[in-house]
N, C-alpha and C positions, 0 to 999 in steps of 0.2 A: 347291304347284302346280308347283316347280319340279320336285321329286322326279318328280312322274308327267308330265312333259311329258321328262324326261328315261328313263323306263321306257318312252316310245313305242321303235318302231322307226327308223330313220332316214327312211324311205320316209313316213311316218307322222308325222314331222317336219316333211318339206318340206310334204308336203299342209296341214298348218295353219297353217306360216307364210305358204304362199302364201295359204291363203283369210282367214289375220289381215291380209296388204297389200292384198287385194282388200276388205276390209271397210273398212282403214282409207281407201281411196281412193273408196270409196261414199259413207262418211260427209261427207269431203270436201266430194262436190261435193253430196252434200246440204245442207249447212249453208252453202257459199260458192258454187260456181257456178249453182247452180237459184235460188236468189233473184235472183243476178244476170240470169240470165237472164229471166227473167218480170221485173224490173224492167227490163230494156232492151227487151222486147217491150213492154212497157206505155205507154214512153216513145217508142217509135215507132207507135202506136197514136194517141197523144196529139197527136206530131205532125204523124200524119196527118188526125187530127180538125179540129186547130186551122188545117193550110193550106185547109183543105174551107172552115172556117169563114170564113178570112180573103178567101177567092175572093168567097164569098158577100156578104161586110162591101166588096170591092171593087166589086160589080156594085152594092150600092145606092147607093155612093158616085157613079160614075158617074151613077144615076139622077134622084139627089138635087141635081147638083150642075147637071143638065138641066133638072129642075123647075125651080130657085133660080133658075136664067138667065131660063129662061121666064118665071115669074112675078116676077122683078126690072125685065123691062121691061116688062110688062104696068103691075105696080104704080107705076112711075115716071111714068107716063103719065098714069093717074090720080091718083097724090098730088099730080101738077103741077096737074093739073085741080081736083081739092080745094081745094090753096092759090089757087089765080088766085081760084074764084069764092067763097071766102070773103073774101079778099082788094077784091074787089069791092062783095062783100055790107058790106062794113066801112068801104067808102069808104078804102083807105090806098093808095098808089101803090107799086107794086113796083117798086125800080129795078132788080133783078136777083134772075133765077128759075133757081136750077141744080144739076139731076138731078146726083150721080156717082153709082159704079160702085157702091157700097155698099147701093141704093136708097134713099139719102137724097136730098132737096131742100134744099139753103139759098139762103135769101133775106132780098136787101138791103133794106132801107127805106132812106130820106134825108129826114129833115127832116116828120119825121109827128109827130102829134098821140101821147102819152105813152099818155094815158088809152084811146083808141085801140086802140093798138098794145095795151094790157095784156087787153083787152077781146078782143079780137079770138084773144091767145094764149088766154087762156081757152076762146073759141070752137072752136080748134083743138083743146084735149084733151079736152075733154068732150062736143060735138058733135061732130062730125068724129071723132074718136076717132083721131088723130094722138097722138104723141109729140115735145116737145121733146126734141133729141138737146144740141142747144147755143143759150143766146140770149148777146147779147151786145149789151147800149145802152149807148150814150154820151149824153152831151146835144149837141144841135147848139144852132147861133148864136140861135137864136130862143127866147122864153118858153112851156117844155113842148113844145118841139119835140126829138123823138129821133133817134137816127140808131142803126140797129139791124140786126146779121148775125141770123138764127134758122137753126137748123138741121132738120131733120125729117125724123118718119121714120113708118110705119105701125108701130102697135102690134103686138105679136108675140104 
């Protein structure tokens, strides 16, 4: 090969080493800059998808987190109302009733009846369809008399 690359002309030389550097520079950017390339458009494709997406994931957020308000004070209003007139229904004195932010309710008892009080919790999850988030009884001074924080929440 050498032999006949050397039997060219001089004129007839250059033309093939220039079109062998233009070959070897084709090859090139075929094998290294054109994947790059389509992999950098791909990747900007992607994250033009993904901020579309993320716009879209921020409006529901907002939406979501209007409802939750909404219906956090709606629901607080009536889980208080739940508790009072079970509370009622059960004959047990509430010495403290109090909504926070979370939509839960806790409430104190002082000095109630044990069997009651357990009776009554039962009432609350199976009737009423509430959930204990937190109880917490002590015994007070008296025989089967408790003293008891509950905490509550609407089933989810």
């Amino acid at each position: 090969m050498k032999n006949w690359f050397l039997e060219l002309t001089r004129r007839e030389q250059l033309y093939l080493l220039a079109l062998a550097a233009v070959l070897v520079l084709w090859v090139v950017f075929q094998l290294l800059l054109a994947p790059a390339a389509a992999q950098r458009d791909q990747m900007m494709d992607n994250n033009r998808n993904a901020a579309a997406l993320l716009a879209r994931v921020d409006v529901k957020v907002s939406q979501l987190i209007a409802l939750r308000s909404e219906a956090g004070s709606k629901a607080v209003g009536s889980l208080s109302a739940t508790i009072t007139r079970s509370t009622e229904l059960a004959e047990l004195s509430v010495r403290r009733l109090q909504p926070n932010s979370r939509g839960e309710v806790q409430v104190r008892f002082e000095s109630v009846d044990y069997d009651a009080l357990v009776t009554w919790l039962h009432r609350i999850e199976t009737v009423e369809g509430l959930v204990i988030v937190d109880a917490s009884i002590a015994q007070a001074g008296r025989s089967g008399g408790v003293n008891a924080t509950v905490r509550l929440a609407e089933a989810s």
